[in-house]
C-alpha positions in Angstrom: -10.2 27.3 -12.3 -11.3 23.9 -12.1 -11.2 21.8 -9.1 -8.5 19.5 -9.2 -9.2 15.7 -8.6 -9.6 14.4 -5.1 -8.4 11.2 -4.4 -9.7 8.8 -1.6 -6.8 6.0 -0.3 -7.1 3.2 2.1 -4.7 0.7 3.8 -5.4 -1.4 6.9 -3.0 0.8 8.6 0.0 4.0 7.5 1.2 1.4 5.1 -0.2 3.0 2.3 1.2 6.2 2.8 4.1 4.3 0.5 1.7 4.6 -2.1 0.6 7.9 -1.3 3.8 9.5 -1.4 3.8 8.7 -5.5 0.4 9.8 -5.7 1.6 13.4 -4.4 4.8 13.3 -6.8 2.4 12.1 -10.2 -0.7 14.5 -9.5 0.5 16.8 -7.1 -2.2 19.4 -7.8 -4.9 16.4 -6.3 -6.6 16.8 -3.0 -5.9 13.3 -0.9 -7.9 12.0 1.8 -6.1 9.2 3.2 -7.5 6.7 5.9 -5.3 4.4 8.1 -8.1 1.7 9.2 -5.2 1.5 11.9 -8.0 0.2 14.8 -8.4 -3.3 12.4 -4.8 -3.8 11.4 -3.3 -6.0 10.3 -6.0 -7.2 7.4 -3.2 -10.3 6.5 -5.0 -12.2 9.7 -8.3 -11.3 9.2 -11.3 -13.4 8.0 -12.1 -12.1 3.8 -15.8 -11.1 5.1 -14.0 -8.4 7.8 -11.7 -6.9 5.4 -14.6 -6.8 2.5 -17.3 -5.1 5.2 -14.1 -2.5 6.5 -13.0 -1.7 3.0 -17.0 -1.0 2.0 -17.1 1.1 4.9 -13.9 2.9 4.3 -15.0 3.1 0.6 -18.2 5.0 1.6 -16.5 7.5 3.4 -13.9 8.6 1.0 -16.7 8.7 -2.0 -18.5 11.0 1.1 -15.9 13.2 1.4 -16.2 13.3 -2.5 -13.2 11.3 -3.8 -13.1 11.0 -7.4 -11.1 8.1 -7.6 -10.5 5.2 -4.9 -7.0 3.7 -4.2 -6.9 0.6 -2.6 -3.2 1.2 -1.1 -3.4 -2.5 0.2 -2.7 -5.9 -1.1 -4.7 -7.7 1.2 -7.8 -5.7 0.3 -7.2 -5.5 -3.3 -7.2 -9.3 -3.4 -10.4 -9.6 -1.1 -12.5 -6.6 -2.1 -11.7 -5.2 -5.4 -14.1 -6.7 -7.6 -17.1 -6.1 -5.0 -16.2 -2.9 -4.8 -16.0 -2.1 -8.5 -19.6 -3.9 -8.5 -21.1 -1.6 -6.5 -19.2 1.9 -6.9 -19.0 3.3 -10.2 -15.8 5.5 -10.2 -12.6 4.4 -11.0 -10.8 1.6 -8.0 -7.3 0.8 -8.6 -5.8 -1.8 -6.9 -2.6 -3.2 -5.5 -0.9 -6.5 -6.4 2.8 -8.1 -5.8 4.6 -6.8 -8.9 5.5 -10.4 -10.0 5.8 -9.2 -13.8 8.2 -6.4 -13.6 10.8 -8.8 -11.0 10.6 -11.8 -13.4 11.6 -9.3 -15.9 14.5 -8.4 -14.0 15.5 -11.3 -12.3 19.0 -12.7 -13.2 19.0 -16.0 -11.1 15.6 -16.8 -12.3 14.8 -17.0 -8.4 12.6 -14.4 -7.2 11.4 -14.1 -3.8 7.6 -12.3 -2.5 7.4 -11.3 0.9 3.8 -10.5 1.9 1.0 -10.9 4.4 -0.5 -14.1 4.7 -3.7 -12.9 3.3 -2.2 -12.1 -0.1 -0.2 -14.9 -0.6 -3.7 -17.0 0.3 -5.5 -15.4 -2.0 -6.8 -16.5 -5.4 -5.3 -13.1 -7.5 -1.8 -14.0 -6.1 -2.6 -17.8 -6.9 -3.5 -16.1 -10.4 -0.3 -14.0 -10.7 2.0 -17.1 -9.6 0.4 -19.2 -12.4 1.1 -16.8 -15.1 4.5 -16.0 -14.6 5.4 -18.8 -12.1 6.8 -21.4 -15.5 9.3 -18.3 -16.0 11.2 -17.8 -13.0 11.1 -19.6 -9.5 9.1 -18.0 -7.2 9.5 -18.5 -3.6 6.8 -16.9 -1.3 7.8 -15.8 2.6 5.1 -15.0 4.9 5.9 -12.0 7.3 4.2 -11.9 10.7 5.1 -9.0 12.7 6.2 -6.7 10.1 3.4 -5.0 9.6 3.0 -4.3 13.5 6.6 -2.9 13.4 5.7 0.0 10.9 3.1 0.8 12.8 4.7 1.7 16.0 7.6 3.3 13.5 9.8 1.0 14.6 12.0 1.0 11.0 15.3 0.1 12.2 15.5 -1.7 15.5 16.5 -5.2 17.1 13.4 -6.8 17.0 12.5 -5.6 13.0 16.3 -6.3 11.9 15.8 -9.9 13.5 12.1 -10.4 11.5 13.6 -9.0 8.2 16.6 -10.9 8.6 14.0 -14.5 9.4 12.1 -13.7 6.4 14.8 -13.0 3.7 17.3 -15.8 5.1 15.4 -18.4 3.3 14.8 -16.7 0.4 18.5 -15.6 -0.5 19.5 -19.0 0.3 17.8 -20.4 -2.6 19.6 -17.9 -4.9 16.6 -15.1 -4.9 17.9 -12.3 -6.8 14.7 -10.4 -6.4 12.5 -9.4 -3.9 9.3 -8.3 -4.4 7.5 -5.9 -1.2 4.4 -7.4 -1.2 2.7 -5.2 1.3 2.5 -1.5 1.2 3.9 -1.6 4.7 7.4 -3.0 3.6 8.6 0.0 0.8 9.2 1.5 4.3 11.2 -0.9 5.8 13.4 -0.9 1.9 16.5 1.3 3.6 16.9 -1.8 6.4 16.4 -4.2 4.2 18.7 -3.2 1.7 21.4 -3.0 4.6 20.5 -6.8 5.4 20.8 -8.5 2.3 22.9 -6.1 0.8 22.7 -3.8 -2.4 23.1 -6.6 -5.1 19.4 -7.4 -4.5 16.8 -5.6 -6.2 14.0 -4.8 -4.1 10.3 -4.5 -6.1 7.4 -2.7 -5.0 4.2 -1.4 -6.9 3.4 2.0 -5.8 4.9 4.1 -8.9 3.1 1.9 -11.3 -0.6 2.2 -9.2 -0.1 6.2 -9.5 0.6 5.9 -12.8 -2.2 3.8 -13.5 -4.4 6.2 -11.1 -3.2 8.9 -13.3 -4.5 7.3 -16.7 -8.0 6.4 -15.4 -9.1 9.8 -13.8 -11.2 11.3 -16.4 -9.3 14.4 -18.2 -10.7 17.4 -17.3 -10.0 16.5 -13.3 -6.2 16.2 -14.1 -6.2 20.1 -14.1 -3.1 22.6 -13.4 -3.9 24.9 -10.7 -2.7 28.3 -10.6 -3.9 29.6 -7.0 -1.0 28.8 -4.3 -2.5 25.7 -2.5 -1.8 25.0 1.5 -0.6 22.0 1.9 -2.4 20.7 4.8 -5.3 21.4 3.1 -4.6 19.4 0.3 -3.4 16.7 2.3 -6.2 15.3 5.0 -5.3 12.1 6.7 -7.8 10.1 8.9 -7.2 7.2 11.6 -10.1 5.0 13.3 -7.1 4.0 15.8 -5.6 6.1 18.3 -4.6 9.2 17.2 -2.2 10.7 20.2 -0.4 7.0 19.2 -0.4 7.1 15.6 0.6 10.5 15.0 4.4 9.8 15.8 4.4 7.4 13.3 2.8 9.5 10.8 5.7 12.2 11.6 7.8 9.4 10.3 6.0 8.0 7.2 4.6 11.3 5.8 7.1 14.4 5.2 4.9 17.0 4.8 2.6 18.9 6.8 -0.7 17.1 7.6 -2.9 17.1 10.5 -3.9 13.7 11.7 -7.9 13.6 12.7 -9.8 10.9 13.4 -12.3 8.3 11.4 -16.2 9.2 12.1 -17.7 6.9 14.2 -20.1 5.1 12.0 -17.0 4.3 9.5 -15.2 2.7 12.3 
């Protein structure tokens, strides 16, 4: 039997796990080494020369532990380090980016909202996106401080995330946003809570579907393989922090609904 693909993902923090759960449901037969750079979150405030060095660093791991395929499971980075990346790796690097096309296709107001780090929205591929589709549909961008921060403690549904969520999407619903789009892999997880805020007549966007799909086309063929051996999940599965793991792991109980054991980032990659 062939070995299956192996799959290397990075966020800035569990974020990306979002995206990771669609990986499992699209190749489930792929081994996935996942890395929460949880020890340099968030990567919204950082300077674009940190988050380029940490996502080279995190990049050189995962193609260590033999990835065939790099997901960048973060907006932030995508926008930031993608092209360097692809310059200097040759395997395939898919990236993230605010799903702008698919909500200006659904909008009905022709107002659509983004919320998203501050490092996205600054960044020249969102600037891109915005002029592209922006002569469609309004589009109304929201900066979310904190929100981030409040996934990774696993703080989904209490006082002080119900009071961000409902600061950030106030402003946006009151200028008729029909849409929003979850412009950080952080937020898919907060969707439940912010469906409840701004109530189901809102259609919430996010990307991760479409980036396993796209992961899915660009793996070469005979690495999409159907194995026939019973595979341990945990094995499969290998997910790495460089924060604190006794502090992330309750979190990761949270996010990731399968059995995986939480170890931590070598030193050098930190």
């Amino acid at each position: 039997m062939v070995a299956s693909a192996t799959i290397g993902v990075f966020d800035s923090g569990v974020g990306g796990l979002s995206v990771l759960h669609h990986i499992r449901r699209t190749l489930p037969e792929a081994r996935l080494i996942y890395v929460a750079d949880s020890a340099h979150v968030p990567y919204g405030d950082k300077p674009a020369a940190y988050i380029e060095q940490r996502s080279h660093a995190l990049a050189r791991f995962l193609i260590s532990q033999g990835a065939d395929a790099l997901v960048i499971a973060c907006n932030t980075a995508t926008a930031v380090a993608a092209a360097s990346l692809r310059a200097q790796f040759s395997l395939p690097i898919i990236g993230m980016e605010p799903a702008v096309k698919p909500a200006v296709a659904v909008s009905k107001s022709g107002v659509v909202g983004v919320l998203a780090t501050t490092g996205t929205l600054e960044s020249a591929r969102f600037a891109a996106l915005l002029e592209r589709y922006g002569e469609e549909v309004e589009i109304i961008t929201q900066g979310c401080p904190g929100l981030v921060e409040q996934v990774e403690q696993g703080d989904l549904h209490g006082a002080k995330t119900r009071e961000l969520i409902t600061r950030y999407t106030a402003p946006l619903l009151a200028r008729g946003a029909d849409t929003l789009i979850l412009g950080c892999t952080h937020y898919p997880f907060l969707a439940p809570l912010i469906r409840e805020l701004v109530g189901s007549e809102i259609t919430l966007v996010d990307t991760g579907a479409a980036v396993a799909r796209q992961l899915q086309r660009r793996l070469p063929v005979e690495r999409i393989c159907r194995a026939t051996d019973e595979v341990d999940a945990t094995a499969q599965v290998q997910i790495y922090t460089s924060g604190d793991i006794a502090q992330a792991q309750p979190t990761l109980a949270k996010l990731w609904h399968e059995p995986a054991k939480l170890r931590g980032l070598p030193s050098q990659y930190c």
